[in-house]
C-alpha positions, 0 to 999 in steps of 0.5 A: 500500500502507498502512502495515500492507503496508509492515510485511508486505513488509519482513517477507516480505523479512526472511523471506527465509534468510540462509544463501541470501543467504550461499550467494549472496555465497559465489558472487561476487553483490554485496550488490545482485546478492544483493537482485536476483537472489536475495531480490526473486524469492523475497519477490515473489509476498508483496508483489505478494498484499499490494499486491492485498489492499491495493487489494482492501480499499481500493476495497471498500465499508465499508473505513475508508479511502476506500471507506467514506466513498463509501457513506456519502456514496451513502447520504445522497444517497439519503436527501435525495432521497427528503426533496426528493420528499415535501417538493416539492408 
């Protein structure tokens, strides 16, 4: 995940009710029973569609980051391809 997943997570966790994580110490769940039973279930399925639209945009063709310089790089070989055959008698 890129920077901009980070952000999203952390904001999906932070989305997460503090009356729920109180109602959950109330209960007797420790700060980590807290985070693990009760804010990781209910903020997953956000970081788990980030982390997909992350890698989906990462290994898309045109995306800034790597994808883009592996077309970029598949087209130019294309172009002096096509230069070695006219120039080759």
């Amino acid at each position: 995940m890129g920077r901009r997943g980070w952000v999203f997570g952390i904001s999906l966790i932070r989305a997460v009710p503090t009356e729920i994580e109180e109602a959950a110490a109330i209960d007797g769940a420790s700060r980590l029973g807290v985070f693990f039973r009760v804010v990781n279930p209910l903020s997953c399925p956000g970081v788990v569609t980030v982390g997909i639209l992350g890698f989906i945009a990462r290994i898309r063709p045109g995306h800034p980051g790597r994808g883009s310089r592996l077309s970029e790089n598949a087209a130019r070989n294309r172009c002096f391809e096509r230069f070695r055959r006219a120039a080759t008698p």
